[in-house]
PAMARRO-346920 format. One line per 8 residues: number of its first residue (from 1); their letters; for each residue x, y, z of N, C-alpha, C, O. Coordinates in steps of 0.2 Angstrom, whole numbers. Layout:
NUM = A = X,Y,Z,X,Y,Z,X,Y,Z,X,Y,Z ~ ...
//
This chain:
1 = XXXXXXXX = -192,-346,600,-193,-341,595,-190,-335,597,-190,-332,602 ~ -186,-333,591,-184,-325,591,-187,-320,594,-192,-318,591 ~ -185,-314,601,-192,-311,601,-188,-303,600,-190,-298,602 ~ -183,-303,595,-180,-297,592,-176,-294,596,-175,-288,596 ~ -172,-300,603,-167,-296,608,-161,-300,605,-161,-306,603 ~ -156,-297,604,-149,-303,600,-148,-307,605,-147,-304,611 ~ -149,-314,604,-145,-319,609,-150,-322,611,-149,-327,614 ~ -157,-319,611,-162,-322,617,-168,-327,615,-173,-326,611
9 = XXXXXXXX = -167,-330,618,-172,-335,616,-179,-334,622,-178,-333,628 ~ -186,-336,619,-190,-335,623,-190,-340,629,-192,-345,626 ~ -190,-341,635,-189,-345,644,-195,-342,646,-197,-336,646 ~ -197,-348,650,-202,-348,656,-201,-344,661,-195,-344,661 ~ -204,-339,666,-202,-334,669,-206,-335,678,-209,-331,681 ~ -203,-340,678,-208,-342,686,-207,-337,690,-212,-336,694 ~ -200,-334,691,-203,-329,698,-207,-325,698,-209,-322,703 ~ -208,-324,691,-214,-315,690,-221,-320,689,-226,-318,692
17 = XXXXXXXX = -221,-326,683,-227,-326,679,-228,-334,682,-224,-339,681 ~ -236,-332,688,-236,-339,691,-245,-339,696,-248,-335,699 ~ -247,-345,695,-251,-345,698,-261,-344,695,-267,-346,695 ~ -256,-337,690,-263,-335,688,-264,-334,683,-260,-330,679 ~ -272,-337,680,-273,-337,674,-273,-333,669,-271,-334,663 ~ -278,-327,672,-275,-321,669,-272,-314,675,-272,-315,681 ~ -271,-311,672,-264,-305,679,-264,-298,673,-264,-298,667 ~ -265,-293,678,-265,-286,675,-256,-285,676,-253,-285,681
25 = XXXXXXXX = -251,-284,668,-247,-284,672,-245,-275,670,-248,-272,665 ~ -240,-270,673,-237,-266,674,-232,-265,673,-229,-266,678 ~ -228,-265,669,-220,-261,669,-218,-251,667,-218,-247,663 ~ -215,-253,674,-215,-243,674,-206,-242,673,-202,-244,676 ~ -207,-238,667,-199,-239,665,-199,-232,667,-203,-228,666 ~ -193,-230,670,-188,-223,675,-184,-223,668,-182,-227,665 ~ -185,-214,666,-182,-211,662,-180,-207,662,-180,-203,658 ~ -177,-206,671,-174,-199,672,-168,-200,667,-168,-205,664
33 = XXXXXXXX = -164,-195,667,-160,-192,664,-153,-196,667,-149,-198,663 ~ -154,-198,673,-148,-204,675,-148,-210,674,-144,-214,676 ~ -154,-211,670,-152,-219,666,-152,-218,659,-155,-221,654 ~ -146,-212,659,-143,-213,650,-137,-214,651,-135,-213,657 ~ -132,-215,648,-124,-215,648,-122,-208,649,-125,-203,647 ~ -116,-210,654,-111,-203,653,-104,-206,654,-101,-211,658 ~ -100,-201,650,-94,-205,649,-90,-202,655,-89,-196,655 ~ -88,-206,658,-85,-206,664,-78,-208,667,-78,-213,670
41 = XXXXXXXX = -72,-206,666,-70,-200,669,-71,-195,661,-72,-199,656 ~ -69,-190,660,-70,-187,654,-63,-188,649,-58,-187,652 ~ -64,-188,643,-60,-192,640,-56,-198,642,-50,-198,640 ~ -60,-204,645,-59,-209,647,-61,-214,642,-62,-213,636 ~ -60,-219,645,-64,-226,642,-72,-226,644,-73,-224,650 ~ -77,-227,641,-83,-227,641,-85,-233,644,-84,-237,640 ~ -86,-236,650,-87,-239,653,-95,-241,655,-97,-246,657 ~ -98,-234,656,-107,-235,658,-111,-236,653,-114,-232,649
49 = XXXXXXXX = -113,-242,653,-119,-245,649,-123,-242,651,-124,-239,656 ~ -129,-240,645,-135,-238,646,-139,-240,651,-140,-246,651 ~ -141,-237,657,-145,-242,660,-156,-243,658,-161,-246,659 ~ -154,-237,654,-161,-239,650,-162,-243,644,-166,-247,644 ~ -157,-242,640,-157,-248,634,-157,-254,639,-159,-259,636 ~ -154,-256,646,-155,-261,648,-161,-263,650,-162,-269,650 ~ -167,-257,653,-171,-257,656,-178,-258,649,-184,-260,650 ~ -176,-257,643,-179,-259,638,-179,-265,635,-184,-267,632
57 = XXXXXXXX = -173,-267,636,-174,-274,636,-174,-279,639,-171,-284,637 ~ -175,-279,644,-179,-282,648,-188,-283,650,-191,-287,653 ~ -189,-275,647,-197,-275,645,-198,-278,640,-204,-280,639 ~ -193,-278,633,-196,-283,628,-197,-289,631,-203,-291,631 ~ -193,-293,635,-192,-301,637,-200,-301,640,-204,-305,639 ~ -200,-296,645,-206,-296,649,-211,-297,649,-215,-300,651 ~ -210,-289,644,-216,-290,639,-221,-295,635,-227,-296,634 ~ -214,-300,633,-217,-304,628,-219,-311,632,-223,-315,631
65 = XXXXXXXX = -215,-311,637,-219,-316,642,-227,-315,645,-232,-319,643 ~ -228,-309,648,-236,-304,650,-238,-309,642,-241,-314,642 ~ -237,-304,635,-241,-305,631,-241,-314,628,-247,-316,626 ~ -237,-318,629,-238,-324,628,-242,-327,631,-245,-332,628 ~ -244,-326,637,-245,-331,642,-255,-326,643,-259,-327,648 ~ -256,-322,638,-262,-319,639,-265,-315,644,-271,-315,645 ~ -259,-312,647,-260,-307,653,-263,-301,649,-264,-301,643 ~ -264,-296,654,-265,-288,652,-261,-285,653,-260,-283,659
73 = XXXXXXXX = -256,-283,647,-248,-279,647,-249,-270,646,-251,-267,641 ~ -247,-266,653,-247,-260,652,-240,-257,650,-235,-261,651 ~ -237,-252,648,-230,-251,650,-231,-244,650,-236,-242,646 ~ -228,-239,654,-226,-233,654,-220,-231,656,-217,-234,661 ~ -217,-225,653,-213,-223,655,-215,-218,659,-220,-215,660 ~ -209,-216,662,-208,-208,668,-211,-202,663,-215,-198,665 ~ -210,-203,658,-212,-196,652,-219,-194,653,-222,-189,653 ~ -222,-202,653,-230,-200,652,-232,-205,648,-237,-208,649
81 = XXXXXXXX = -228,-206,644,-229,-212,638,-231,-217,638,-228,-221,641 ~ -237,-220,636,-241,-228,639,-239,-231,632,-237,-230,626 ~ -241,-235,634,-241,-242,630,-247,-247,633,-247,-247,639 ~ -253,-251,630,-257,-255,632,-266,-250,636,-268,-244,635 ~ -269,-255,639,-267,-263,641,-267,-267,634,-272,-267,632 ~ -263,-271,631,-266,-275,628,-263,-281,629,-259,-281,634 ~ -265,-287,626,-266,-294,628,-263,-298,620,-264,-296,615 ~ -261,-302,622,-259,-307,614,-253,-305,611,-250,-300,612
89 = XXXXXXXX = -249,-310,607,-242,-308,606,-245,-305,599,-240,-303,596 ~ -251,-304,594,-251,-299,591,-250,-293,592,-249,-289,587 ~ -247,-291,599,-248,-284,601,-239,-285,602,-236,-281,606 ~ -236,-290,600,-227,-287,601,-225,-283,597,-220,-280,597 ~ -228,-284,593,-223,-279,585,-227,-271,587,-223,-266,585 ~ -234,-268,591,-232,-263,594,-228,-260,600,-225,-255,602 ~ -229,-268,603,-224,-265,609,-215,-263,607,-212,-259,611 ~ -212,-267,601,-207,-267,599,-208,-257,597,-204,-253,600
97 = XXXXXXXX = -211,-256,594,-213,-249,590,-212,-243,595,-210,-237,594 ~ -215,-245,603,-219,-241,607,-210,-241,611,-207,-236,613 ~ -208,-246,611,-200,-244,616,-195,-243,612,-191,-239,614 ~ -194,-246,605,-188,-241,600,-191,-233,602,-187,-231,606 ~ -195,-229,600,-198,-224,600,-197,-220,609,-196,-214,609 ~ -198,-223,613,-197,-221,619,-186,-221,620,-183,-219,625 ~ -184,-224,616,-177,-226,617,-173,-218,614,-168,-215,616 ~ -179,-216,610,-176,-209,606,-180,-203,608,-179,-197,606
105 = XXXXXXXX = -183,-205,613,-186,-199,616,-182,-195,622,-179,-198,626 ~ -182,-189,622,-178,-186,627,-180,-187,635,-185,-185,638 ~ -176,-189,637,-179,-192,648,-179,-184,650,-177,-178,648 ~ -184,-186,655,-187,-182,663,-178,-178,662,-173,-182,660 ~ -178,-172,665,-174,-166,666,-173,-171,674,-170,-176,675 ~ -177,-168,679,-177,-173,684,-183,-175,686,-187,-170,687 ~ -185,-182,687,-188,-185,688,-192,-184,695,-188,-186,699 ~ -197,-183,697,-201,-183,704,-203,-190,704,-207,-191,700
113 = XXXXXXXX = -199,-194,707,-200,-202,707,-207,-203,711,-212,-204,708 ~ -207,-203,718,-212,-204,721,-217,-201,717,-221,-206,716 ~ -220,-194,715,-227,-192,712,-228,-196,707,-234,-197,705 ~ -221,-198,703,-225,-203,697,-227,-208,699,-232,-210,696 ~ -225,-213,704,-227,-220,707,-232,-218,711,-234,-224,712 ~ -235,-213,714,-242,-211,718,-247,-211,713,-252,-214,714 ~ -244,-207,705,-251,-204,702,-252,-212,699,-258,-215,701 ~ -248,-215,697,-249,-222,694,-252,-227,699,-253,-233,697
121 = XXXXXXXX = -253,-227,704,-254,-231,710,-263,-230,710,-267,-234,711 ~ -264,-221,710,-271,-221,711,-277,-225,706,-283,-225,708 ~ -274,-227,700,-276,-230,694,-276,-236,692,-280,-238,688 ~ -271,-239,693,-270,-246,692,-274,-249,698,-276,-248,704 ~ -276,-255,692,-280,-262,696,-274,-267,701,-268,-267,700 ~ -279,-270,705,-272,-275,707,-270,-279,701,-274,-280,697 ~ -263,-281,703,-260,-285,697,-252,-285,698,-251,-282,703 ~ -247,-287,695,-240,-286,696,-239,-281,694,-242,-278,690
129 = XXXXXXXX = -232,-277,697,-231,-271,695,-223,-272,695,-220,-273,701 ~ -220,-271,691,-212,-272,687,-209,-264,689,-211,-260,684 ~ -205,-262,694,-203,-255,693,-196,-254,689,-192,-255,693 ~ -193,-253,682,-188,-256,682,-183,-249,682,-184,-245,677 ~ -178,-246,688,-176,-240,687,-170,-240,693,-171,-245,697 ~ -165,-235,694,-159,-234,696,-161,-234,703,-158,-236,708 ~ -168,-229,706,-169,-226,710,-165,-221,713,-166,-219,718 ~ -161,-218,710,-157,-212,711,-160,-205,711,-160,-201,706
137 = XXXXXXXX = -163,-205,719,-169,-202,718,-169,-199,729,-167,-204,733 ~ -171,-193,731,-168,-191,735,-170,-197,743,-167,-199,748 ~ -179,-198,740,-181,-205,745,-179,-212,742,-181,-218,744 ~ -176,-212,736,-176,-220,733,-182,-223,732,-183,-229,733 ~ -187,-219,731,-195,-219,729,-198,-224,734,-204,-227,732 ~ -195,-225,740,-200,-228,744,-207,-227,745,-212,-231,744 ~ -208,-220,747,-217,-219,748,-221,-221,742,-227,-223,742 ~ -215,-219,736,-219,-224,729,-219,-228,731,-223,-229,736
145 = XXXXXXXX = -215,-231,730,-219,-241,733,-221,-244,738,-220,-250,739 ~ -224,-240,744,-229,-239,748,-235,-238,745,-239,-242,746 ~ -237,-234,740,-241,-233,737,-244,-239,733,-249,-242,734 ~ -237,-239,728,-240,-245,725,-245,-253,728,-250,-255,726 ~ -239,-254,733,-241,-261,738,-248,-258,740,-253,-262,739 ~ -249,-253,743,-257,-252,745,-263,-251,741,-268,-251,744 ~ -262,-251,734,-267,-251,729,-266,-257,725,-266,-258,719 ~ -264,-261,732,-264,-270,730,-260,-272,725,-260,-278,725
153 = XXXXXXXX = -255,-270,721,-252,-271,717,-246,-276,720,-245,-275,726 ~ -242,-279,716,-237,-284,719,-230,-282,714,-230,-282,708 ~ -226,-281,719,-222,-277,717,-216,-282,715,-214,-286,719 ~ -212,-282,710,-206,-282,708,-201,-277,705,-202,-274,700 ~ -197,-275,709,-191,-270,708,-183,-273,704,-179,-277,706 ~ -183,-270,697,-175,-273,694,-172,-264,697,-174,-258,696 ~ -168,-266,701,-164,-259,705,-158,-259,698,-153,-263,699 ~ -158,-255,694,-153,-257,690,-146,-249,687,-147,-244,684
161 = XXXXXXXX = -141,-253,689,-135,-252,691,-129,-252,684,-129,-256,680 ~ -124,-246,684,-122,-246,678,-116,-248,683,-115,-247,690 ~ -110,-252,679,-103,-252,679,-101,-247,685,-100,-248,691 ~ -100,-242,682,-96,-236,687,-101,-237,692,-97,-237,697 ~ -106,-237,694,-110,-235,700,-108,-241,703,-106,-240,709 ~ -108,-247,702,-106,-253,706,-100,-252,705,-100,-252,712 ~ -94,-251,704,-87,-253,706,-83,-246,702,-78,-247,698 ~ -83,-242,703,-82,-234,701,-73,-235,699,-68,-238,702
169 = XXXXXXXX = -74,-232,693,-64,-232,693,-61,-226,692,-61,-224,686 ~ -60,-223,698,-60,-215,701,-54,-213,705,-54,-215,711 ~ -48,-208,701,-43,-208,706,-42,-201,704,-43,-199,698 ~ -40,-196,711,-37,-191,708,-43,-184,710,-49,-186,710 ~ -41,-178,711,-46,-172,712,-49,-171,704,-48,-169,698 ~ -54,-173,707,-62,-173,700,-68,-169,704,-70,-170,710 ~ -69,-164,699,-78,-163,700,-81,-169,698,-78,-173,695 ~ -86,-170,700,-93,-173,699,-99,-168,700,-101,-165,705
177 = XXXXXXXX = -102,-168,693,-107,-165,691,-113,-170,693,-112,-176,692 ~ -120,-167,697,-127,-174,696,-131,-174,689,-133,-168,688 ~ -133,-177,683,-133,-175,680,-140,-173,679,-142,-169,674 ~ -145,-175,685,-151,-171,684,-153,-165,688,-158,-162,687 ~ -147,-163,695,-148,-157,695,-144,-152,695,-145,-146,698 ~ -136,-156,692,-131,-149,691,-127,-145,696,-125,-139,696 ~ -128,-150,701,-125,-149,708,-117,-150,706,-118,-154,701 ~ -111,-149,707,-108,-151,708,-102,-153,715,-103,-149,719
185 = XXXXXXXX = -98,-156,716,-94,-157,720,-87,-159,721,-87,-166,721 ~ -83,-156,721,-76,-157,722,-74,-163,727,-75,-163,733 ~ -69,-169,724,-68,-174,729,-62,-176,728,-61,-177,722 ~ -57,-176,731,-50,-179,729,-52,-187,733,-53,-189,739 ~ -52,-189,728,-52,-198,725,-47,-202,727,-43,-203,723 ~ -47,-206,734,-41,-213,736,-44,-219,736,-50,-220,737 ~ -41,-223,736,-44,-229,737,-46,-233,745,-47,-239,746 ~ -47,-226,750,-50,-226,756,-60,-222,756,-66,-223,758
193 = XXXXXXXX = -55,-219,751,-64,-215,748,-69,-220,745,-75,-220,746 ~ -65,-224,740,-68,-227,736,-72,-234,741,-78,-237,741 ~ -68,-235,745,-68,-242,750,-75,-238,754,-80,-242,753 ~ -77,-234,756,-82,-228,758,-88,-229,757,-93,-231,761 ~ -86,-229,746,-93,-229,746,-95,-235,742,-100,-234,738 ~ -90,-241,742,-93,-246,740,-96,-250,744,-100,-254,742 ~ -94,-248,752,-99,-249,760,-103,-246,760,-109,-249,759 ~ -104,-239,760,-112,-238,759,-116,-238,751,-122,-237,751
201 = XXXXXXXX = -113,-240,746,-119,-244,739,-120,-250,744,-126,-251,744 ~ -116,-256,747,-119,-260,748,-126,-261,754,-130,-266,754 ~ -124,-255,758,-127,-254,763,-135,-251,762,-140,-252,765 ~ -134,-246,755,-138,-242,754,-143,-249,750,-148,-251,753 ~ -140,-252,742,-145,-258,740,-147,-264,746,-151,-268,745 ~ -144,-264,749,-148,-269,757,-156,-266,759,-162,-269,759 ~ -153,-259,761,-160,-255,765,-164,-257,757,-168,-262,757 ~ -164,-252,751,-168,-255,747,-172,-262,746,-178,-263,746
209 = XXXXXXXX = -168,-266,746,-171,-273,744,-175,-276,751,-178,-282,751 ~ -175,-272,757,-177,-274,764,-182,-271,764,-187,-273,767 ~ -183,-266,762,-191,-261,760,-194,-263,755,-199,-260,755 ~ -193,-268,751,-197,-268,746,-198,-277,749,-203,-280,747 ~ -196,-279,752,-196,-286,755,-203,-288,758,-207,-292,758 ~ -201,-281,762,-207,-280,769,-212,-278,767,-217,-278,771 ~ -212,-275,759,-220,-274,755,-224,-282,750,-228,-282,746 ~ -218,-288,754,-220,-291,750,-219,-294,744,-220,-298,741
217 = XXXXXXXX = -212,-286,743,-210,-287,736,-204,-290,735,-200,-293,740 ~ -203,-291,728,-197,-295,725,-190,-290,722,-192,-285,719 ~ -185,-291,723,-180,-286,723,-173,-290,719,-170,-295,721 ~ -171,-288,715,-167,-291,709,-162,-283,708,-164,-277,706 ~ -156,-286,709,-151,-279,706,-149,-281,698,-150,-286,695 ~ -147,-277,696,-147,-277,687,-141,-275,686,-142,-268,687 ~ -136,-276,685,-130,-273,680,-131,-273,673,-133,-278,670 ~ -129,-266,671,-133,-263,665,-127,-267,659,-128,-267,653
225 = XXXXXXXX = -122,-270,663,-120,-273,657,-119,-279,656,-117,-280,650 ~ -122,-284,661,-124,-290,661,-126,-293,655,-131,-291,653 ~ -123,-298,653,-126,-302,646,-136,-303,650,-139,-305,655 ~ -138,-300,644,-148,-299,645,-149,-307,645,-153,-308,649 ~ -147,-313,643,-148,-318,645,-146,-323,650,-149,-327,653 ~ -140,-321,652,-137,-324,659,-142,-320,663,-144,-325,667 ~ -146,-314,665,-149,-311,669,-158,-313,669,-161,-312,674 ~ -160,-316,664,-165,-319,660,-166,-326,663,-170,-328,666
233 = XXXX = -161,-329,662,-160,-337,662,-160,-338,672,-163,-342,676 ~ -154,-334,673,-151,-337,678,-156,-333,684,-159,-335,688 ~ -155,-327,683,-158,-322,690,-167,-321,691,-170,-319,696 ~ -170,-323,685,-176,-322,681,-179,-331,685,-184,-333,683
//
């Protein structure tokens, strides 16, 4: 059955949805301001998929898995914006409503990642907790997910990653602007620099996926332009 993603057909979800009969589940969607597109290098070729329209759709898929199978479906964004709890695939047509409407809403300036995954940790029942977000954030929100795991929640991380962030295509003396807080930096660009810092992304998404391990959790990298059912089918 159609669940309103092009190309997607509804699939079983055994690494998230297992064991139990009914599950409180949680999806907390990261809306800083760096999981929207920027076009990169400037008047270039646009290369950076949104990594939130990707992070959206993967909460429909989720969503409608949660509400299929009669779980308790929460969703919030970083905004404040809730969605739920509710239960039953009667409740997809507002979840459809509730993430178009968050897709047009303006993101976090800069997001305090850690206080929003504390303040949500002191309130949530145990249950699964879906974080889906870039982590580009000064701690990579670990004490958040510290937080979380200790207020029994069980944690899944989609750590998601646009094009240029994974495989950057960058030559030549360029600033680089942060887009949430206006820092910039002067770097003349070689392909010893780039080699740099494609050792430390891999070094850096390691230490992540090894923190989130050791809470227990489950850790899935996402490229924002990955076909949503190759990513559904095969990594899901």
């Amino acid at each position: 059955r159609d669940i309103g993603v092009t190309g997607v057909q509804t699939c079983a979800l055994p690494i998230f949805f297992e064991e139990e009969d009914e599950l409180a589940v949680y999806i907390l969607l990261d809306q800083s301001a760096s999981m929207f597109p920027t076009v990169f290098p400037e008047g270039g070729d646009d290369r950076t998929a949104s990594k939130f329209t990707c992070a959206v759709q993967l909460t429909r898929l989720l969503g409608y898995a949660a509400l299929a199978g009669g779980d308790a479906l929460t969703v919030q964004c970083s905004t404040g914006r809730t969605f739920g709890p509710r239960r039953g695939l009667a409740a997809f047509a507002d979840l459809q409503r509730f993430l178009d409407d968050a897709q047009t809403a303006a993101p976090n300036d800069r997001l305090a990642l850690d206080s929003w995954l504390k303040a949500y940790a002191q309130r949530a029942r145990p249950g699964l907790c879906l974080l889906l977000s870039d982590l580009l954030d000064d701690s990579a929100g670990r004490p958040g997910l510290d937080a979380l795991g200790a207020a029994g929640l069980e944690i899944a991380l989609l750590h998601i990653l646009s094009p240029d962030e994974l495989d950057p295509q960058l030559a030549g003396d360029l600033r680089l602007t942060d887009v949430e807080t206006g820092d910039a930096q002067d770097l003349s660009i070689d392909e010893s620099l780039l080699a740099a810092y494609r050792r430390r992304l891999q070094e850096w998404t390691a230490e992540v996926a090894a923190a989130c391990r050791r809470r227990g959790g489950r850790w899935l990298l996402v490229n924002s332009s990955q076909p949503l059912e190759r990513f559904a089918l095969y990594d899901l």
